[in-house]
C-alpha positions in Angstrom: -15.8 -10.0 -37.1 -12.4 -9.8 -38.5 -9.5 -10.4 -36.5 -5.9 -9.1 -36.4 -3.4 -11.2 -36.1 -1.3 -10.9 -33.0 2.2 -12.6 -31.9 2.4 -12.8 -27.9 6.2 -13.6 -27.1 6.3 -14.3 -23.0 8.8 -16.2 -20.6 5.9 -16.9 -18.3 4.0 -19.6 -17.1 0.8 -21.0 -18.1 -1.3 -19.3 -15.1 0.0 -16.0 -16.0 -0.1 -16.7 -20.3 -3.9 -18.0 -19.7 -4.6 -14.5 -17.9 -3.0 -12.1 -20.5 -5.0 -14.1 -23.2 -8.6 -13.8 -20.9 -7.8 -10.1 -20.9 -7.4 -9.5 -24.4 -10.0 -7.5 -26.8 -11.8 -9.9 -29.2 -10.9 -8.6 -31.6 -7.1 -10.2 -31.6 -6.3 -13.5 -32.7 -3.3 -13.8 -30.3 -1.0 -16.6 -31.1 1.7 -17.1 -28.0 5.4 -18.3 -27.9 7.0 -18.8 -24.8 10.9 -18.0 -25.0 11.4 -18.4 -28.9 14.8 -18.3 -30.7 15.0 -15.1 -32.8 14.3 -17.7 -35.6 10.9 -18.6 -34.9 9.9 -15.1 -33.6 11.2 -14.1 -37.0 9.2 -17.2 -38.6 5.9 -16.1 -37.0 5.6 -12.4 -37.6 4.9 -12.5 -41.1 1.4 -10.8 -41.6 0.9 -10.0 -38.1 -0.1 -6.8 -37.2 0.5 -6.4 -33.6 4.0 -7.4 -31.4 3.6 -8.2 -27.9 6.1 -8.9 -25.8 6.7 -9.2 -22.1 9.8 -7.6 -20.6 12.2 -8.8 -22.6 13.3 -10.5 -25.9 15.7 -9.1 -28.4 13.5 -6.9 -31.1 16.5 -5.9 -33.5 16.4 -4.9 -37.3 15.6 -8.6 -38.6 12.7 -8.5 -36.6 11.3 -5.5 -37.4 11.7 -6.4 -40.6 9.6 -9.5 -40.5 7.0 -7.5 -38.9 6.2 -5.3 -41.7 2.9 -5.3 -41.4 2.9 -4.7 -37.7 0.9 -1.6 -36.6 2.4 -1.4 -33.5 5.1 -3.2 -31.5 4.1 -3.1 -27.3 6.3 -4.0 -24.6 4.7 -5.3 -21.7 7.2 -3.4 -18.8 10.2 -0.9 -19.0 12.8 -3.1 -20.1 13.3 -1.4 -23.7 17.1 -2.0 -24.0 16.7 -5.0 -26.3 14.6 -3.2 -28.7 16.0 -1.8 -32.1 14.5 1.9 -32.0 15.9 3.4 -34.9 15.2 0.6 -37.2 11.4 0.8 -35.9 11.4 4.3 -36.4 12.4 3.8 -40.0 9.8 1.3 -40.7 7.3 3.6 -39.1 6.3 1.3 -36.6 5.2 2.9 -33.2 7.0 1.1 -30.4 5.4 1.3 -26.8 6.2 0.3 -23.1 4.0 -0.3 -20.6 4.6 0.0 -16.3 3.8 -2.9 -14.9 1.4 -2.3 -11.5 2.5 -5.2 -9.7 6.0 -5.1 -10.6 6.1 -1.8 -9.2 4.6 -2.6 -6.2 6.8 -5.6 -5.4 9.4 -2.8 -5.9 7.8 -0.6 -3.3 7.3 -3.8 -1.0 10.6 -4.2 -1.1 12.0 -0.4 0.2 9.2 -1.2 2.8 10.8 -4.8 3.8 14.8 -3.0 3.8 13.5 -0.1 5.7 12.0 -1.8 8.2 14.8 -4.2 8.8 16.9 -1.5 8.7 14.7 1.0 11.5 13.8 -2.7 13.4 10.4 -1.3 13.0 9.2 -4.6 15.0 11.2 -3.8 17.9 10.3 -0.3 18.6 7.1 -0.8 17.9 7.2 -3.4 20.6 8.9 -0.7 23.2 6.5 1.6 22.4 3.8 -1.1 23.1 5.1 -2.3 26.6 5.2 1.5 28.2 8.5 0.3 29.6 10.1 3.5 30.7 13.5 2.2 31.0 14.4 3.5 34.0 13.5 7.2 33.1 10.6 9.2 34.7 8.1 10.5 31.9 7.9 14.2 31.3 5.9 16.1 29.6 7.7 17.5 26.6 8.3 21.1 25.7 10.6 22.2 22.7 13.5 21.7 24.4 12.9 18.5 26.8 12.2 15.2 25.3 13.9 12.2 25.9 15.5 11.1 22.8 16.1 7.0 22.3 14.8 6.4 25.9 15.0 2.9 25.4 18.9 2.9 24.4 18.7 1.6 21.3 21.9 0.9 19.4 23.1 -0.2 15.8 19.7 1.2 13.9 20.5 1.5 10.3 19.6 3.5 7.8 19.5 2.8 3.3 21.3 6.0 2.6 25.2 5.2 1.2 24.4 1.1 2.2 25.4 -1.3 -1.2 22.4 -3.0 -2.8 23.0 -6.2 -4.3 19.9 -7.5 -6.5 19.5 -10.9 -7.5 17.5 -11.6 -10.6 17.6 -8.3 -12.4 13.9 -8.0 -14.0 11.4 -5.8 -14.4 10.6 -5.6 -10.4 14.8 -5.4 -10.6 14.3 -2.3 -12.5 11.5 -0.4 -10.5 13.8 -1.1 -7.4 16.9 0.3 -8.8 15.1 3.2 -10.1 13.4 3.7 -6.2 16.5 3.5 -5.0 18.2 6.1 -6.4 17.0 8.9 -3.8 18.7 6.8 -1.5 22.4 7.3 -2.6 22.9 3.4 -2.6 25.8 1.3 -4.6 23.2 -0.9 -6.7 24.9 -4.3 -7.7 23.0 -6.6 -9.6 23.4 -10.2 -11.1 21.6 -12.3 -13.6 22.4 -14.2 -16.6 22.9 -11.6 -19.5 24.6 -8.1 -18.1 22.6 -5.3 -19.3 24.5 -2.6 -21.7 26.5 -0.1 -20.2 24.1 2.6 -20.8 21.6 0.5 -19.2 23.5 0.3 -16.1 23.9 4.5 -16.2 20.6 4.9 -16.9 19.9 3.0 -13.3 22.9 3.3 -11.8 23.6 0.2 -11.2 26.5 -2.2 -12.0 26.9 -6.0 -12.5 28.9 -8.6 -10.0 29.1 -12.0 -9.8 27.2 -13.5 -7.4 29.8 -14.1 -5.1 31.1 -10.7 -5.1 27.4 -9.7 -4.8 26.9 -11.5 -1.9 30.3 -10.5 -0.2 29.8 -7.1 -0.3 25.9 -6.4 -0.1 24.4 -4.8 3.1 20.9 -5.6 1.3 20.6 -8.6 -0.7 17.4 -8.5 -2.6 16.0 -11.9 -4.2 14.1 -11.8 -6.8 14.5 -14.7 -8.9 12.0 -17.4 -9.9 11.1 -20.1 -9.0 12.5 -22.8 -11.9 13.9 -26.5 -11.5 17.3 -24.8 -10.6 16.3 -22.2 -8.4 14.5 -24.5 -6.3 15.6 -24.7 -2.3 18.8 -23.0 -4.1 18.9 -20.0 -1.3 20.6 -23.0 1.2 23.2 -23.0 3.9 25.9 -22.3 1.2 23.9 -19.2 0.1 23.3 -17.8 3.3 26.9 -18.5 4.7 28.8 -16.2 1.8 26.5 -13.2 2.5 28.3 -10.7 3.9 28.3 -10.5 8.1 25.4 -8.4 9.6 23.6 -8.5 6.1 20.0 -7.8 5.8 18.1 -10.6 3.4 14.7 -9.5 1.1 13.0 -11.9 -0.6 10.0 -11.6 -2.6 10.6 -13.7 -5.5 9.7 -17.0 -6.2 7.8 -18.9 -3.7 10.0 -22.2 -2.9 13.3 -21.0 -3.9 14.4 -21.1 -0.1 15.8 -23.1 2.0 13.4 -22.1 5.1 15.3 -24.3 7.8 19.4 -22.5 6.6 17.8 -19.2 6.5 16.5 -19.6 10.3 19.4 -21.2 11.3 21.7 -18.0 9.7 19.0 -15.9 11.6 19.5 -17.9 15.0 23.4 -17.7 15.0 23.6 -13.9 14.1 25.4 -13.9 11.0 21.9 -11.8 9.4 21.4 -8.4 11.1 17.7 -9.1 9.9 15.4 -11.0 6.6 12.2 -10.5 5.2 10.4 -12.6 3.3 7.4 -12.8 1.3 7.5 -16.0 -0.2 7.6 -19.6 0.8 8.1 -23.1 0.7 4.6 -24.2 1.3 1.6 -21.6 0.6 -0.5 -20.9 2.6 2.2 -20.9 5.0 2.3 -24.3 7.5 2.7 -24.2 10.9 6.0 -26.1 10.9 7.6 -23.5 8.7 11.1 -23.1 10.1 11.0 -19.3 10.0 8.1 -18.9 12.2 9.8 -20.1 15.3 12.6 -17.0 15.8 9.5 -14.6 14.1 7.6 -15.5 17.1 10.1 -13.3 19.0 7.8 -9.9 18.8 11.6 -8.4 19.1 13.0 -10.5 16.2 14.3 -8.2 13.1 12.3 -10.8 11.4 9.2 -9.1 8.8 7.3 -12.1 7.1 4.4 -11.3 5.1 1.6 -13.5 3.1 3.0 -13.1 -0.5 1.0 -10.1 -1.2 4.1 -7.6 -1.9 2.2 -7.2 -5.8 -0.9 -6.1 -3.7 -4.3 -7.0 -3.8 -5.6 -7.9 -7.2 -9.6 -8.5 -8.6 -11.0 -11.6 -8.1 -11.2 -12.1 -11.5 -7.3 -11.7 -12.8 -8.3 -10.2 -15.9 -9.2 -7.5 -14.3 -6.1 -6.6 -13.3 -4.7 -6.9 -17.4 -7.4 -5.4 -19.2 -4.9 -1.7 -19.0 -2.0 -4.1 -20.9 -3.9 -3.6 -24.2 -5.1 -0.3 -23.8 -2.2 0.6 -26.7 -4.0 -2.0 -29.0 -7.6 -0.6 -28.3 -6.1 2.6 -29.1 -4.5 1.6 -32.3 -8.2 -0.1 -33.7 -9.8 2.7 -32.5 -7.3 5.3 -34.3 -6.0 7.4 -31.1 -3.1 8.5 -29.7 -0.4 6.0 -27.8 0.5 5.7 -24.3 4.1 5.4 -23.1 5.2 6.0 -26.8 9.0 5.4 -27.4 9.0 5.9 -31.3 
């Protein structure tokens, strides 16, 4: 059986490059560089006839024109910003994009995890649990007799007008921002490279430094991975130039917090509330530092077993055979999902 020469660029690891490759049709002889200088993307393409790439690497004019053989150029996510359009369309080469289903879930995880910390859905759900009635006698309730907040409740929050700051602006950065939108929210984001201007209108968001991020965020949402410098980096520092009353999210890389200066920011007050789905040790150990002021049933504390992506197959493949449905479509001479150009 013939093959067709494929180029796979990824920033992923090895777990996650070994499960794209298990998922691919036969058909592909895939050959994968992880984070490749324009160069050697450019020094690869050459008789290639499909372009994968996973949510971002610059696609400009030089490498289109490389690729001209390519049959189809497919972006694995939404991130098309870095991708040379026009030139593509002048080569004739269809350019897709793909949603990512577990990227889009940690994004809905997320508005879960603020909304939550934000309604202290623990709490009331434990006042509704002990029948305590406060003081109050129960009545039956009519139209126009109920006992609104009979518990006294004070400083519940809400996401609508609250600033957003999102560290590690990637493709589960993007699904947030976009979710968030409904919620009127200033969107601040940091990461290495800003993203054009018309990026940033697109999503409505705008880039800070992380210290201005930090300072002025109601919600700060981590997402970054975990990599030799990211490691244990969320420390004491971290956590003490976070705005007063600020509400931490977390589910990006598992080890890149400091578990015992996030409990201890939790114990003195300076957080109005975290939530994490990641951490140091996995499965979690029982001398993790945040499950001592979690065991509080009234804690604003929501820590979950890193499954904000979901459930997924047992086999992981599974869950990747849709990322080359664009490729099966191309062999088999059909029409293109999520077409760009």
């Amino acid at each position: 059986m013939a093959k067709h020469p494929t180029l796979f660029i990824t920033h992923r690891g090895l777990f996650h490059q070994q499960a794209a490759l298990e998922a691919a049709p036969a058909e592909l002889d895939i050959t994968v560089l992880r984070t490749p200088s324009l160069p050697e993307v450019i020094a690869a393409l050459p008789g290639k006839e499909f372009l994968i790439t996973e949510r971002s690497g610059v696609i400009n004019a030089d490498v289109i024109r490389a690729g001209a053989q390519l049959r189809l150029i497919q972006r694995w996510g939404s991130q098309t910003h870095d991708i040379d359009l026009d030139a593509a369309q002048a080569t004739g080469i269809p350019v897709c994009y793909l949603p990512i289903q577990t990227c889009i879930m940690v994004a809905e995880h997320m508005l879960m995890q603020m909304l939550g910390l934000a309604k202290r859905s623990r709490e009331m759900t434990q006042i509704v649990l002990s029948a305590d009635p406060f003081g109050h006698t129960p009545t039956r309730c009519t139209e126009d007799t109920f006992d609104y907040n009979w518990s006294g409740r004070t400083d519940l929050r809400g996401l609508w007008g609250a600033t957003v700051g999102i560290l590690g602006m990637g493709e589960i950065g993007f699904e947030l921002a976009r979710r968030l939108r409904p919620f009127g929210c200033t969107v601040l984001y940091n990461k290495r490279n800003p993203l054009p201007p018309s990026t940033e209108r697109e999503l409505g968001v705008r880039y800070a430094a992380q210290d201005a991020l930090l300072a002025a965020s109601d919600f700060v949402c981590v997402l970054l991975p975990l990599l030799p410098e990211t490691e244990q980096s969320l420390n004491a520092g971290f956590f003490a130039r976070l705005k007063p009353g600020a509400c931490f999210v977390s589910a990006g890389g598992s080890g890149i917090i400091d578990e015992t200066a996030l409990a201890e920011a939790l114990k003195a007050g300076r957080l109005y509330g975290a939530a994490v789905d990641n951490f140091t040790f996995e499965p979690i150990r029982s001398d993790c530092p945040l499950l001592d002021p979690a065991r509080d049933p009234y804690a604003n504390i929501l820590l979950t077993p890193h499954t904000a992506a979901g459930t997924v197959p047992v086999e992981q493949q599974d869950l990747r055979a849709d990322d080359y449905q664009n490729v099966r479509r191309v062999l088999a001479g059909e029409e293109l999902a999520y077409r760009l150009v």
